[in-house]
C-alpha positions as CSV (number, residue, x, y, z in Angstrom):
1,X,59.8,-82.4,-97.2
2,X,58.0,-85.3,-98.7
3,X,56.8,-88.3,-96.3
4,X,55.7,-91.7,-96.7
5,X,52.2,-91.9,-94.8
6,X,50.1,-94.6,-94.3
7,X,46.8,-94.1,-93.6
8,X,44.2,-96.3,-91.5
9,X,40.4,-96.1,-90.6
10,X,41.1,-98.8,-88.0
11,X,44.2,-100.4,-86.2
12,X,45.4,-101.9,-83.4
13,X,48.0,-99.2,-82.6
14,X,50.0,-97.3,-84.7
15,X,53.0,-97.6,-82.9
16,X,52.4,-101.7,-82.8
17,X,52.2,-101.6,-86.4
18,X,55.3,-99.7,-86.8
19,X,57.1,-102.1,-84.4
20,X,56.4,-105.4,-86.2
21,X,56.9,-103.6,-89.6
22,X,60.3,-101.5,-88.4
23,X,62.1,-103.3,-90.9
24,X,60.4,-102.7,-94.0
25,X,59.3,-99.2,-93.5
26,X,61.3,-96.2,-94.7
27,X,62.6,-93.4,-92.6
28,X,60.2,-90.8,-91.5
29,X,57.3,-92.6,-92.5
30,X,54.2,-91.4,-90.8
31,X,51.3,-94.3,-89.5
32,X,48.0,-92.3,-88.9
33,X,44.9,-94.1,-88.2
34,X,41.0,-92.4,-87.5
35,X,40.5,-95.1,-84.8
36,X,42.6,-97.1,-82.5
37,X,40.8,-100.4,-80.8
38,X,43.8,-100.9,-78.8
39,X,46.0,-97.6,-78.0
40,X,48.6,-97.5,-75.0
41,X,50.6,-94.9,-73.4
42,X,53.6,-94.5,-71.2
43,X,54.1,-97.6,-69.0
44,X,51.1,-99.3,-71.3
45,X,48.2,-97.4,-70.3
46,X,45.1,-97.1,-72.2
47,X,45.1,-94.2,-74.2
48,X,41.0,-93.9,-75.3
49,X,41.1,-93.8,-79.2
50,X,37.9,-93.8,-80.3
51,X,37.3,-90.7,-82.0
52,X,38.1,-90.6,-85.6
53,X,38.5,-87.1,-85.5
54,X,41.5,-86.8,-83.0
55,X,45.1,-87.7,-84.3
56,X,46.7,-90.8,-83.6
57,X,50.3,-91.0,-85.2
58,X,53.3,-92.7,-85.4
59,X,56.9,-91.6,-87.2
60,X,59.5,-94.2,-88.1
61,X,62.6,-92.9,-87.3
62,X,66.1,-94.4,-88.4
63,X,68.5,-91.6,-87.8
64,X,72.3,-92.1,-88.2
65,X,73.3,-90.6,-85.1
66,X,71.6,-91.8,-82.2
67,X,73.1,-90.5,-79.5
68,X,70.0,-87.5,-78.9
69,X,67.2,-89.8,-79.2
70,X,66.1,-90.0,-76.0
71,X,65.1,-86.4,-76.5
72,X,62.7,-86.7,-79.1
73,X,59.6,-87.0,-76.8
74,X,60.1,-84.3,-75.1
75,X,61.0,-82.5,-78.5
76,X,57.2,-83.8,-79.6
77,X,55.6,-82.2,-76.6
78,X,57.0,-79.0,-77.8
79,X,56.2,-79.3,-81.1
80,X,52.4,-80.2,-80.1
81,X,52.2,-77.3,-77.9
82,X,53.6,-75.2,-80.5
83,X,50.5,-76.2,-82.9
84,X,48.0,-76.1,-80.0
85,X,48.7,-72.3,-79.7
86,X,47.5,-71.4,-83.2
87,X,44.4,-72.2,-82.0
88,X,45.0,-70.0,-78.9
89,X,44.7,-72.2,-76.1
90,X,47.3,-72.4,-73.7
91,X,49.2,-75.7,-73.3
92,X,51.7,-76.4,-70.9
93,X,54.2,-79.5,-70.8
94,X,54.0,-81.9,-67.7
95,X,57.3,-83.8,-67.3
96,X,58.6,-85.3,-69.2
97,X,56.6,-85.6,-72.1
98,X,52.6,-84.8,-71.8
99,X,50.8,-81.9,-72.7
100,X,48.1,-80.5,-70.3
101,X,45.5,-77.3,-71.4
102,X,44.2,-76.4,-67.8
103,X,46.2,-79.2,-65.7
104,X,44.0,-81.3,-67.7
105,X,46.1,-83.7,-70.4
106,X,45.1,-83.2,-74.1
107,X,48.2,-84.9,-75.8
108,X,50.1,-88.3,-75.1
109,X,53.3,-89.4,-76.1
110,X,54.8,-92.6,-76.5
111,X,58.4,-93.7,-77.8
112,X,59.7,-97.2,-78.4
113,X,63.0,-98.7,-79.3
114,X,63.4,-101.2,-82.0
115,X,65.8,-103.2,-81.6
116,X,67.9,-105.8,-83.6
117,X,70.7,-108.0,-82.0
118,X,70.3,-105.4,-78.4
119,X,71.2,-102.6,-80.9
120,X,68.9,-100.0,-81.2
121,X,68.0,-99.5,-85.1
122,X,65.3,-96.0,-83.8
123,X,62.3,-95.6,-82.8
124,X,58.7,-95.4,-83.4
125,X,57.4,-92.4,-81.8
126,X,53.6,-91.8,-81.2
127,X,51.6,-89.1,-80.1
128,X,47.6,-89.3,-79.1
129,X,45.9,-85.6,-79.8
130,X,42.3,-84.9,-78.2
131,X,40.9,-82.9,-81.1
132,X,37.3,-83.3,-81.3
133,X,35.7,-85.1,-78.4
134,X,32.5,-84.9,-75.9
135,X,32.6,-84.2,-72.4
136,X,30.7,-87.3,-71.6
137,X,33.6,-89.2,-73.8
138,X,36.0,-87.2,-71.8
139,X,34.5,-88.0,-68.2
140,X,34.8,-91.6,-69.1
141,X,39.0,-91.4,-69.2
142,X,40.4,-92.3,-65.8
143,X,42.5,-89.1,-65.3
144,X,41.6,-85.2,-66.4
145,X,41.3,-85.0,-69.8
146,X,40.8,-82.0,-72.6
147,X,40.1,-81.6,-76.2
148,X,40.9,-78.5,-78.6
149,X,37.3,-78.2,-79.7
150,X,35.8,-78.2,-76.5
151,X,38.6,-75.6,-75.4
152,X,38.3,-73.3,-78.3
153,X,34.6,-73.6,-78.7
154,X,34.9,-75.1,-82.4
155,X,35.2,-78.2,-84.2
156,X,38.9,-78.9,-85.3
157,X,39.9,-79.7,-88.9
158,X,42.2,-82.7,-88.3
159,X,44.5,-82.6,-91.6
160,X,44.9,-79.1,-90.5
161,X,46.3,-79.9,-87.7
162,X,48.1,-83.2,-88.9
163,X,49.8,-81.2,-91.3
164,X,51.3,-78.4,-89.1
165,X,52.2,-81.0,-86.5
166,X,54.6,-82.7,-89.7
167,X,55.7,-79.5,-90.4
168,X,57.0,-78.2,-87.2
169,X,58.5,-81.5,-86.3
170,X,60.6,-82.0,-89.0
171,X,61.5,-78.1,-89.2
172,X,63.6,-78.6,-86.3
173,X,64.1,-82.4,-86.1
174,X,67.9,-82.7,-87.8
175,X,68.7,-79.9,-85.1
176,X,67.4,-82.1,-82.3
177,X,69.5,-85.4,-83.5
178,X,72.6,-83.1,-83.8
179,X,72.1,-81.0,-80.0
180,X,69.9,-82.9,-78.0
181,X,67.8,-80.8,-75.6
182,X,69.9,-77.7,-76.1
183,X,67.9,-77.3,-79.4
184,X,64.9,-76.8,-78.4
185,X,65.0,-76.3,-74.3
186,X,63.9,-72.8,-74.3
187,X,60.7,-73.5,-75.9
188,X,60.6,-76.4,-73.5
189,X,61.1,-74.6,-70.3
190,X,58.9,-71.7,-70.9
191,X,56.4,-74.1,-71.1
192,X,56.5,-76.8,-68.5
193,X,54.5,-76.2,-65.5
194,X,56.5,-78.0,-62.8
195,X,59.4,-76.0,-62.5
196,X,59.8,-73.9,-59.6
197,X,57.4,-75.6,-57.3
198,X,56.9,-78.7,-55.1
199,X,56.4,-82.1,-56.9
200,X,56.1,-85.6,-56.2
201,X,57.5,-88.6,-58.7
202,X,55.9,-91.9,-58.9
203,X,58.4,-94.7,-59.9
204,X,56.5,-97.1,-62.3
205,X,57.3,-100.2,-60.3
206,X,56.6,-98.4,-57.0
207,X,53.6,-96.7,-54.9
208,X,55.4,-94.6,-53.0
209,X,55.4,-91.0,-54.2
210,X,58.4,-88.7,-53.0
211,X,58.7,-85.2,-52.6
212,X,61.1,-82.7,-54.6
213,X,61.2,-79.3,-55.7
214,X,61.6,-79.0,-59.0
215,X,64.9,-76.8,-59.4
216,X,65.9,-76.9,-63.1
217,X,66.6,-79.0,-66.3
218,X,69.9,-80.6,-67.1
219,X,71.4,-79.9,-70.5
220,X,70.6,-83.6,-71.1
221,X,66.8,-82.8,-70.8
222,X,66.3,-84.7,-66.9
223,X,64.4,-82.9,-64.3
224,X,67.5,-81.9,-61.2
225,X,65.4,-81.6,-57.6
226,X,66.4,-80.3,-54.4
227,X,65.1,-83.2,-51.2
228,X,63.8,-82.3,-48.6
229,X,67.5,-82.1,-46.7
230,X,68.7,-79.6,-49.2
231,X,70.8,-82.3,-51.5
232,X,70.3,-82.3,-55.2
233,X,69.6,-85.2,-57.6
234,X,68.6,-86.0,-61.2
235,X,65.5,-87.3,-61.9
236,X,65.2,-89.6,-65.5
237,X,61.9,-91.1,-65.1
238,X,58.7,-91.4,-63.4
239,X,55.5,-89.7,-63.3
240,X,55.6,-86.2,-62.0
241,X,52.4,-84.9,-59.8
242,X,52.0,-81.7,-58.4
């Protein structure tokens, strides 16, 4: 499949510049920049994105049917993970969206609506990639952080990568808009690391962390816990910490 992608040596964010040019940008083009001055993650942290070797990336997305697209994060964690492991490290999906290699996070994910008239039109979906950094760039990140070429011992070619990452996302993306999380939820659950275990989630607006066990996903792709006095309930955001 043939993609529009723009390419930058410096910018903002990619997903900014996919937001103020939603409009005017085609379907499944890609933004990829070597070096982001001001990158963010979930709940607009900084995501460090100074290494031009790593990927930062953005897809415009403008599917038809919308009605799966709060899926398609966690259907990039999977599809990162997937392309981590042919460089055999083991990655392991943190819900609901990030990608740890040793409980330490190597990819970020990011999805924002675009909206027009309080319609949503898609989405601009980034993901941040620790390819080739140092460790005294990675102590300086204010949670654990890894990078492939510090795991695998080697430096990582990053159009190598970019490339398979396109590929294995849009092998399996039509599937995703058409079944949701039942597309791809195997590959999901076989490689979360929460499951199965105590947990506590951390509501963005909130300081108080409450504890679950993590029983299961839903066939909409949210986390279902048991309380501590044996009731269930469905978890659709916060930050999960074990």
């Amino acid at each position: 499949m043939q993609n529009n992608i723009i390419e930058f040596d410096t910018i903002d964010s990619t997903n900014t510049y996919g937001l103020k040019n939603f409009e005017n940008l085609q379907d499944r083009t890609i933004i990829s920049a070597r070096i982001q001055t001001k990158g963010r993650g979930r709940f607009n942290r900084n995501w460090v994105s100074e290494s031009p070797e790593n990927i930062y990336l953005s897809i415009i997305l403008k599917p038809q049917k919308k009605d799966y697209i709060v899926n398609l994060t966690q259907y990039m964690s999977v599809c990162c993970a997937k392309v981590i492991e042919i460089y055999n490290a083991k990655p392991q999906i943190k819900y609901p969206n990030d990608v740890l290699v040793d409980n330490k996070k190597i990819c970020g994910i990011l999805c924002e609506s675009f909206l027009k008239s309080n319609v949503i039109q898609g989405v601009v979906l980034g993901a941040g990639i620790n390819l080739n950094m140092s460790q005294s760039v990675l102590e300086t990140i204010d949670r654990p952080a890894a990078s492939l070429n510090l795991i695998t011992g080697k430096n990582i070619n990053r159009q190598e990568f970019l490339n398979l990452l396109l590929e294995e996302f849009f092998s399996n993306y039509d599937s995703v808009l058409n079944q949701g999380f039942a597309s791809f939820s195997k590959d999901y659950i076989t490689r979360s690391n929460f499951l199965g275990r105590h947990i506590f989630v951390q509501k963005r607006d909130r300081d108080i962390k409450e504890k679950y066990f993590a029983k299961n996903m839903d066939k909409n792709g949210n986390l279902v816990v048991i309380c501590d006095d044996g009731t269930q309930k469905t978890i659709h955001s916060g930050d999960i910490i074990i």
